[in-house]
N, CA, C and O of each residue as an XYZ file, in Angstrom:
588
protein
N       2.176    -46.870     -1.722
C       1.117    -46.138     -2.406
C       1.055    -44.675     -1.961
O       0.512    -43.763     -2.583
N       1.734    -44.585     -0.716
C       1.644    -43.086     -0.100
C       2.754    -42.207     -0.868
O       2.498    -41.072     -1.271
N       3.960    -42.800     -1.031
C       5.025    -41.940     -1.771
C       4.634    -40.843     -3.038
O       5.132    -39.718     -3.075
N       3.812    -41.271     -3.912
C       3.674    -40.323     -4.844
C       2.784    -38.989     -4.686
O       2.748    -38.027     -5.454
N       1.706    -39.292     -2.863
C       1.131    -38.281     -2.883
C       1.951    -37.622     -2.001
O       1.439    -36.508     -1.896
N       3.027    -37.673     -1.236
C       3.719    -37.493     -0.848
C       5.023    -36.495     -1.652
O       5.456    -35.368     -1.410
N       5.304    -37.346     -2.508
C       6.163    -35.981     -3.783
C       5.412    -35.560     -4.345
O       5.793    -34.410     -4.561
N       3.994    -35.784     -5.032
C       3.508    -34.290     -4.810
C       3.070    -32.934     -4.171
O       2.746    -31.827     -4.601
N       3.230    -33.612     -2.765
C       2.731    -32.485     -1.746
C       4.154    -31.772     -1.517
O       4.213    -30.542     -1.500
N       5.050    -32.393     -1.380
C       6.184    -31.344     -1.640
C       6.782    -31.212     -2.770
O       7.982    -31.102     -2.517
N       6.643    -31.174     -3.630
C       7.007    -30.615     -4.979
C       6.696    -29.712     -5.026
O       7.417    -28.970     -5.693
N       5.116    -28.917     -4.226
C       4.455    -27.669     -4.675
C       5.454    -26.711     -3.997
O       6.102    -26.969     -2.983
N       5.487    -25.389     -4.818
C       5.790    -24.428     -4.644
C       5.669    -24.011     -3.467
O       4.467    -24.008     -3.202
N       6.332    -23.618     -2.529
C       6.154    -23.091     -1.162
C       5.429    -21.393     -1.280
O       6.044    -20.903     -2.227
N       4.780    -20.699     -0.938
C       4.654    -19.097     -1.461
C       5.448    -18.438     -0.636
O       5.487    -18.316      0.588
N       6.167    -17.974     -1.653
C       7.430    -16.348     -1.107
C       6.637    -15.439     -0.161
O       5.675    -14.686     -0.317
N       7.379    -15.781      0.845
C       7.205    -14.296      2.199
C       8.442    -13.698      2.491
O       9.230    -14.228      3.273
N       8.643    -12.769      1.996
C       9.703    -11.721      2.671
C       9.198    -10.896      3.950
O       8.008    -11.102      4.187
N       9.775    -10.096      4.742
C       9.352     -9.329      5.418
C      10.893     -8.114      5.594
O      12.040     -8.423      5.919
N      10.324     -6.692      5.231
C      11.597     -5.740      5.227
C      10.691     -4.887      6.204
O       9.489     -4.647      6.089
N      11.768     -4.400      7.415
C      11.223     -3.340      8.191
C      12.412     -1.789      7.802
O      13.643     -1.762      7.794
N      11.224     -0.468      7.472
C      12.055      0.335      7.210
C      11.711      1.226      8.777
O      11.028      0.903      9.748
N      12.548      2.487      8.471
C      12.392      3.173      9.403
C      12.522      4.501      9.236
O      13.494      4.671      8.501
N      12.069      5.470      9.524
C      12.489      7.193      9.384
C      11.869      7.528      7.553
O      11.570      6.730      6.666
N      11.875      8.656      7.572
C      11.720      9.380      6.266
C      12.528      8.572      5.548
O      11.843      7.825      4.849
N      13.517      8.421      5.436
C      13.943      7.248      4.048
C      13.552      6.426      3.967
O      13.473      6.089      2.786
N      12.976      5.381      4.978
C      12.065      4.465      4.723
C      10.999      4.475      4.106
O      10.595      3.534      3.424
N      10.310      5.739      4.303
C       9.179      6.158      3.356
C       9.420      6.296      2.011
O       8.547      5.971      1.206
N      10.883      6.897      1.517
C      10.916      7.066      0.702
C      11.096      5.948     -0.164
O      10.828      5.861     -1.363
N      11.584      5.109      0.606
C      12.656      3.612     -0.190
C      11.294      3.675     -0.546
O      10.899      4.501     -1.369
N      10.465      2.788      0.065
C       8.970      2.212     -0.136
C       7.794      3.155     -1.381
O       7.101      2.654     -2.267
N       7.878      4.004     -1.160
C       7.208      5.349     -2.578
C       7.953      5.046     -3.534
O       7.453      4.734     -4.615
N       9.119      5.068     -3.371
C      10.081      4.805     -4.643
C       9.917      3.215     -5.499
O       9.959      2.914     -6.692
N       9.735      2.500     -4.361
C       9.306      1.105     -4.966
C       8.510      0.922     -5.704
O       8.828      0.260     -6.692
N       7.099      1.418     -5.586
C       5.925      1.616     -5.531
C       6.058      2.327     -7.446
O       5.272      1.826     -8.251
N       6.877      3.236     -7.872
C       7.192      4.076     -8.842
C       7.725      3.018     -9.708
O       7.249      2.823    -10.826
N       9.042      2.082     -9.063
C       9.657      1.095     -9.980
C       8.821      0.198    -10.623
O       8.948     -0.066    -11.818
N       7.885     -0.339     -9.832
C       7.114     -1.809    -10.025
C       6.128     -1.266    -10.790
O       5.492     -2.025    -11.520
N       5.847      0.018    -10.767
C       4.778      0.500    -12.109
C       3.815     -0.307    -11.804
O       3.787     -0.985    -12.831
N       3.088     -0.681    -11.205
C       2.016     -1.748    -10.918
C       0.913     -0.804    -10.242
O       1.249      0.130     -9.513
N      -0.654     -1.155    -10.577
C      -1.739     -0.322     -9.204
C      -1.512     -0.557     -8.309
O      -0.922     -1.589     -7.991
N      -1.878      0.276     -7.588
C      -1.932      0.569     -5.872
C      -2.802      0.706     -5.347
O      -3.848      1.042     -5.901
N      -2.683      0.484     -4.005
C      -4.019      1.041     -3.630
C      -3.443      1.853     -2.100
O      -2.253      2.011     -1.828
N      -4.670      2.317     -1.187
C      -3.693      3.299     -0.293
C      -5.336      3.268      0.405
O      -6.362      3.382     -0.267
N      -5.287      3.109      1.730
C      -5.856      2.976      2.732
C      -5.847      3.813      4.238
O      -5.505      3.040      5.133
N      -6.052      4.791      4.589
C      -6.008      5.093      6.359
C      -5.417      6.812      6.553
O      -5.966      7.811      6.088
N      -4.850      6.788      6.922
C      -4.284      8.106      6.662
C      -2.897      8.627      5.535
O      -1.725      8.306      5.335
N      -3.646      9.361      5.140
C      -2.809      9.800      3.577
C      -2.048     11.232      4.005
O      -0.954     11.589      3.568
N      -2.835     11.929      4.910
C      -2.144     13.579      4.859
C      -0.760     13.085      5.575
O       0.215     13.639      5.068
N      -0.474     12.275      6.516
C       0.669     12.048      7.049
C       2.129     12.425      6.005
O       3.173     13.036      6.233
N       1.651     11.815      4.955
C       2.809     12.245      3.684
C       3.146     13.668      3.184
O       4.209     14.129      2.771
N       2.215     14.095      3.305
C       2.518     15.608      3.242
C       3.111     16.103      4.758
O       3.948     17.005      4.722
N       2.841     15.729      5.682
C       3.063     16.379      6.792
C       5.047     15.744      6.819
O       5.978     16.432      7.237
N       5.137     14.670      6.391
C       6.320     14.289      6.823
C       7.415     14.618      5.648
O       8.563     15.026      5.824
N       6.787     14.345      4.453
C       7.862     14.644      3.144
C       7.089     15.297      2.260
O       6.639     14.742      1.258
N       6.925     16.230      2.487
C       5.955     16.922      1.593
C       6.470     17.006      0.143
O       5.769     16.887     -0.862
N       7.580     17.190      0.174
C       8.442     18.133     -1.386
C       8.341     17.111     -2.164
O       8.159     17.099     -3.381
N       8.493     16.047     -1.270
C       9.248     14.143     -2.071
C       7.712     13.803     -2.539
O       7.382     13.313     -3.619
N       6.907     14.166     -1.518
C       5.310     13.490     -1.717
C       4.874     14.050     -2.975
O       4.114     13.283     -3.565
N       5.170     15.448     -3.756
C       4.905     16.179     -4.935
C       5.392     15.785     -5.889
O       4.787     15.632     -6.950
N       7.289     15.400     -5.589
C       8.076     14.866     -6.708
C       7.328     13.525     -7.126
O       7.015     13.247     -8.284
N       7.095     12.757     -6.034
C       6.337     11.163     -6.067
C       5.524     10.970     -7.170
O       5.727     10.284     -8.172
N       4.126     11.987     -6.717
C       3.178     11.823     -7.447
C       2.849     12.698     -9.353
O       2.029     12.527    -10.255
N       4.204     13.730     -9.082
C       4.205     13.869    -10.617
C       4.695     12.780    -11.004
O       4.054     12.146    -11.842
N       6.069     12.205    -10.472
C       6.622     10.715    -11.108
C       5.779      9.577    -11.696
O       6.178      8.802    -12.566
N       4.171      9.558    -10.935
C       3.391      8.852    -11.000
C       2.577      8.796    -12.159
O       2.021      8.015    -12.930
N       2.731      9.743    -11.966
C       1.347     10.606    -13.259
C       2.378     10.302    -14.729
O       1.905      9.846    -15.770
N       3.381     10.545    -14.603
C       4.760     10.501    -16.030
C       4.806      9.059    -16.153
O       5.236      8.703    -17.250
N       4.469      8.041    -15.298
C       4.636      6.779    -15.653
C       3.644      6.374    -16.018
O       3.679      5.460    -16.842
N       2.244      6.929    -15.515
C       0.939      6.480    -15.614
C       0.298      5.419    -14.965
O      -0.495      4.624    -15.468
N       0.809      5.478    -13.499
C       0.738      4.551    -12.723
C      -0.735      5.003    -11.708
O      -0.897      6.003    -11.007
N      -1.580      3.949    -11.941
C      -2.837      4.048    -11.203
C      -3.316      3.909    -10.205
O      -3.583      2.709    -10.138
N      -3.721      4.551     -9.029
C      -3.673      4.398     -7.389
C      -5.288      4.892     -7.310
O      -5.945      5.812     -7.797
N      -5.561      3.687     -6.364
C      -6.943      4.206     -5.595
C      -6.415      4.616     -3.994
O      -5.431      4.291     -3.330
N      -7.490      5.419     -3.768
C      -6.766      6.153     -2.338
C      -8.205      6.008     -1.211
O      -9.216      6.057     -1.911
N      -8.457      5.898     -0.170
C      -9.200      5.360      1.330
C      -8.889      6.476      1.708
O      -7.676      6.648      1.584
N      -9.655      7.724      2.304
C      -9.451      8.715      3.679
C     -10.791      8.450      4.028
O     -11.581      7.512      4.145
N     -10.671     10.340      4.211
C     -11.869     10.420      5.676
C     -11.785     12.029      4.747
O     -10.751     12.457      4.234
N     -12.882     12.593      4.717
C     -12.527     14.224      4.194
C     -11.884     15.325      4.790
O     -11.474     16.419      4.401
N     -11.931     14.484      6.228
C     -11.338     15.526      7.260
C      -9.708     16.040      6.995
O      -9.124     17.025      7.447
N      -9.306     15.130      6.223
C      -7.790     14.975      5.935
C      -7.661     15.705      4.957
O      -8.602     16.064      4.248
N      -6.149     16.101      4.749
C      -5.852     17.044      3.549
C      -5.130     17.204      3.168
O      -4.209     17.764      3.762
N      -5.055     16.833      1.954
C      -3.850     16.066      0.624
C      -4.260     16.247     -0.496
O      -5.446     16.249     -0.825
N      -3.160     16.446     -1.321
C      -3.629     15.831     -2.844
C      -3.694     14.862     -3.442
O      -3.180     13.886     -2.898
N      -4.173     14.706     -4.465
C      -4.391     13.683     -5.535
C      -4.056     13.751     -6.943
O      -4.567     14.460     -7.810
N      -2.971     12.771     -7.052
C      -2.421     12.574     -8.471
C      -3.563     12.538     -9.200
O      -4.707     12.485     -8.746
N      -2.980     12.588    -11.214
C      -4.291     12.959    -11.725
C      -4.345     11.110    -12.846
O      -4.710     10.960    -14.013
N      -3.915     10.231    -12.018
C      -3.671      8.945    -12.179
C      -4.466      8.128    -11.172
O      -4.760      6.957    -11.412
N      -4.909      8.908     -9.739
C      -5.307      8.417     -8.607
C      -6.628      9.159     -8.366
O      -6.951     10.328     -8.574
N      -7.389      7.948     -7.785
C      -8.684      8.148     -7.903
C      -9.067      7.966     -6.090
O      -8.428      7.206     -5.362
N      -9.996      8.664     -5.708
C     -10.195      9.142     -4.332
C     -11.199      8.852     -4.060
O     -11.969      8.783     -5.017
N     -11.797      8.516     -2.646
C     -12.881      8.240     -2.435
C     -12.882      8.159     -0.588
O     -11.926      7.772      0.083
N     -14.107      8.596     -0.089
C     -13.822      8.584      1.269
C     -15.011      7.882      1.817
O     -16.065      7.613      1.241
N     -14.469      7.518      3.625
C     -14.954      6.923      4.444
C     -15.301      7.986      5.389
O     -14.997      9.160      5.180
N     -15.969      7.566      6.483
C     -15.990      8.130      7.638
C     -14.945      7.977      8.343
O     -14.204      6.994      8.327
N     -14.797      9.319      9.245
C     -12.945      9.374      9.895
C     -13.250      8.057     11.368
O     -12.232      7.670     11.943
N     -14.336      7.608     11.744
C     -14.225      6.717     12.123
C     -13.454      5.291     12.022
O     -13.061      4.521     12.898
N     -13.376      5.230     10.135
C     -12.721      3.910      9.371
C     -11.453      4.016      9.425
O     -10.815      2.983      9.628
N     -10.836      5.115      9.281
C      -9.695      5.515      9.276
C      -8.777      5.626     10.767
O      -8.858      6.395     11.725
N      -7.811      4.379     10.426
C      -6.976      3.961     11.204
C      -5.909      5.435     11.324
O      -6.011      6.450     10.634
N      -4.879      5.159     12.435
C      -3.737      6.780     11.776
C      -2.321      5.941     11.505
O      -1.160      6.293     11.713
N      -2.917      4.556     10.899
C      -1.937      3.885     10.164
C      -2.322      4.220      8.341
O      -3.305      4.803      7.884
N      -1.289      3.680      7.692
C      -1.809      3.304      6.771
C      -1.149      2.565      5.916
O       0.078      2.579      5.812
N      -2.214      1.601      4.986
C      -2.178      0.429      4.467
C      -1.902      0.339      2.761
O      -2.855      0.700      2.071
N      -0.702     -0.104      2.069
C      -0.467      0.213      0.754
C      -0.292     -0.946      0.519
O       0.364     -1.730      1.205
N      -1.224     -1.314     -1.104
C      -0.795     -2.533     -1.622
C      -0.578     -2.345     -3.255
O      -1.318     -1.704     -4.001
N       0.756     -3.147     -3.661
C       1.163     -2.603     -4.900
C       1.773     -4.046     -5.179
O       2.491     -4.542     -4.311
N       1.489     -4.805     -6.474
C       2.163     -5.919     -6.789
C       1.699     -7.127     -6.190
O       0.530     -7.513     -6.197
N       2.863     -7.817     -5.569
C       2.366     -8.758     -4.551
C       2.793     -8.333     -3.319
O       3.343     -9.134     -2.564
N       2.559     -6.791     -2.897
C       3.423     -6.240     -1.817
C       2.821     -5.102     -0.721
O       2.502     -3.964     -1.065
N       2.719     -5.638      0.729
C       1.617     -5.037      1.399
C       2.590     -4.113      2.043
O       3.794     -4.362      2.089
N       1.933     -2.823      2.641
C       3.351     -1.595      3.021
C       2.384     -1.187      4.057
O       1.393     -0.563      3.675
N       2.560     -1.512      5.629
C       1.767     -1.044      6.610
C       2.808      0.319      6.838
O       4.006      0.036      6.858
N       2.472      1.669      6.999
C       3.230      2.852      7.493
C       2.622      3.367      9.011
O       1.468      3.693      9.290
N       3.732      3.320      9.808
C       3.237      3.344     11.057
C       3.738      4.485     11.730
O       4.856      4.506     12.246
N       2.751      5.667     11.741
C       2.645      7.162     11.924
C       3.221      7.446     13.205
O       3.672      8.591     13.174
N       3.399      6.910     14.298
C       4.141      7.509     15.537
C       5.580      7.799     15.526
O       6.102      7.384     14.491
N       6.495      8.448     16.435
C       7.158      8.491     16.028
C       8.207      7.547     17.406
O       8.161      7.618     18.634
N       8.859      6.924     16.694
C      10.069      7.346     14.977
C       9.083      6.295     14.340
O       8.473      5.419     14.953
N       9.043      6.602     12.744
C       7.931      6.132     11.984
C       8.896      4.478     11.598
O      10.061      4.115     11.754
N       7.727      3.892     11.080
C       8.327      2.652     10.606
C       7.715      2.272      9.679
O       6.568      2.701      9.558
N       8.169      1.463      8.825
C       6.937      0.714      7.114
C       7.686     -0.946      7.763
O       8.786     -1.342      8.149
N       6.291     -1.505      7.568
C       6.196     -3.114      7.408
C       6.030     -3.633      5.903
O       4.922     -3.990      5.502
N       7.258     -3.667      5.011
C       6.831     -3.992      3.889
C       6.653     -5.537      3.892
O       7.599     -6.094      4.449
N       5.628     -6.441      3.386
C       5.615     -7.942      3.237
C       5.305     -8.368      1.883
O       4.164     -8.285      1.428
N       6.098     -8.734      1.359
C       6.070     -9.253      0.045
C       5.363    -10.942     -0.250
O       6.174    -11.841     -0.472
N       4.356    -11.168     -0.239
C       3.178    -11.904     -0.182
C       1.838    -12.223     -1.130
O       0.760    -11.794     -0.719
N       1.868    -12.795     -2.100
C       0.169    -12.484     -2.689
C      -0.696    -12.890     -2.058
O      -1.790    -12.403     -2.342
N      -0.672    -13.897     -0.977
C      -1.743    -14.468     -0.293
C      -2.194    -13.028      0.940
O      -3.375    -13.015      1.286
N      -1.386    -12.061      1.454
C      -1.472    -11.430      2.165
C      -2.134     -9.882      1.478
O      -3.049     -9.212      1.957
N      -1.235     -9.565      0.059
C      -1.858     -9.250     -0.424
C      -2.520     -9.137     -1.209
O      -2.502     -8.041     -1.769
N      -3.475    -10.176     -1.704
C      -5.021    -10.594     -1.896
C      -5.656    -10.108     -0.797
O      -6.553     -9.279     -0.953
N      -5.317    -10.515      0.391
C      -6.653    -10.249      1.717
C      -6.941     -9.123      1.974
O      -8.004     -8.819      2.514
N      -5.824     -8.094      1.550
C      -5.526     -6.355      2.138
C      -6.190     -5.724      0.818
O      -6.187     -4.510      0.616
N      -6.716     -6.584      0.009
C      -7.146     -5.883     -1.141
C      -8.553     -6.724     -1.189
O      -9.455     -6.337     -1.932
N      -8.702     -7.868     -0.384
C     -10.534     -7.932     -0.392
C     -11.158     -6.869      0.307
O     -12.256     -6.477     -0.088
N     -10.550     -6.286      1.405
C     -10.937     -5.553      2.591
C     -10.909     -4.266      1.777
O     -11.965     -3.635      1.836
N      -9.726     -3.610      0.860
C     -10.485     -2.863      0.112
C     -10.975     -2.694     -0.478
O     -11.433     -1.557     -0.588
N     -11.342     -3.863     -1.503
C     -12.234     -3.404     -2.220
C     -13.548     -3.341     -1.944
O     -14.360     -2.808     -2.700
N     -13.933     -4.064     -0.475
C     -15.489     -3.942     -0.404
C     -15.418     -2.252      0.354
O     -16.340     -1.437      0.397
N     -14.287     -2.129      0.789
C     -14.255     -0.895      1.437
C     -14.867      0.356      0.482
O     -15.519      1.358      0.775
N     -14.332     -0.189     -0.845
C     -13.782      0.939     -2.036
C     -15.579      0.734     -2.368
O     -16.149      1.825     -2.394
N     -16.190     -0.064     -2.530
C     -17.324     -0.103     -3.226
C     -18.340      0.602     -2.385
O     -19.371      1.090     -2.848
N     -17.788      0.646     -0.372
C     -19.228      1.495     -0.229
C     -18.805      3.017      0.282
O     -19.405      3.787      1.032
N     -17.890      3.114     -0.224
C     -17.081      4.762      0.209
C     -17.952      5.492     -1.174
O     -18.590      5.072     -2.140
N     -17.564      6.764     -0.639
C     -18.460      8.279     -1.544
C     -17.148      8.782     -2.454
O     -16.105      9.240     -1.986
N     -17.402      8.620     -3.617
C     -16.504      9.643     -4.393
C     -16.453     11.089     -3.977
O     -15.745     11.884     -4.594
């Protein structure tokens, strides 16, 4: 009598976890570039000026690319920071207290931790269960931040 609940408990779908570690300015870029392919919203969490400070030229090419695809990004700082904003991406800030000097990108089913020291590194994890959670945290984030 146990066998059939048994093939159904493994029959289910296991959920896809990848994990890619990048590293250096091309890593940033692989990962932005992804982000452009998958045409999907985004969202963007913690420190943002880092991108200008590290690839600035690529960070300009990026976000016209963005705007030409019409790809929609919400963005997490602190005002203290200083960057632009695509005219696809919508801004909103925290106190520089909230703001980690990591930061947290979720696009698809795909979470992109960028880790600002140096030599820099991206934790990309390809996950919906992971990212679902990185996107409850923002969105209650997103609802009590100041335009």
């Amino acid at each position: 009598s146990i066998v059939p609940k048994l093939q159904k408990i493994y029959s289910k779908p296991l959920e896809k976890t990848e994990v890619f570690v990048f590293r250096g300015k091309e890593g940033i870029k692989a990962v932005m570039n992804e982000i452009i392919k998958e045409a999907k919203p985004y969202t963007c969490f913690g420190e943002i000026e880092k991108y200008f400070e590290e690839i600035d030229i690529f960070t300009k090419r990026w976000m016209k690319e963005v705007e030409l695809n019409k790809i929609s990004g919400r963005l997490l700082a602190s005002r203290e920071q200083k960057f632009e904003v695509a005219k696809t991406e919508e801004c909103r800030y925290l106190p520089q207290e909230l703001i980690a000097e990591t930061t947290i990108v979720t696009y698809g089913e795909k979470t992109a931790q960028f880790i600002w020291s140096k030599p820099l590194y991206i934790i990309l994890i390809e996950n919906k269960n992971v990212t679902e959670s990185n996107l409850k945290v923002f969105n209650y984030l997103w609802r009590t931040a100041k335009p």
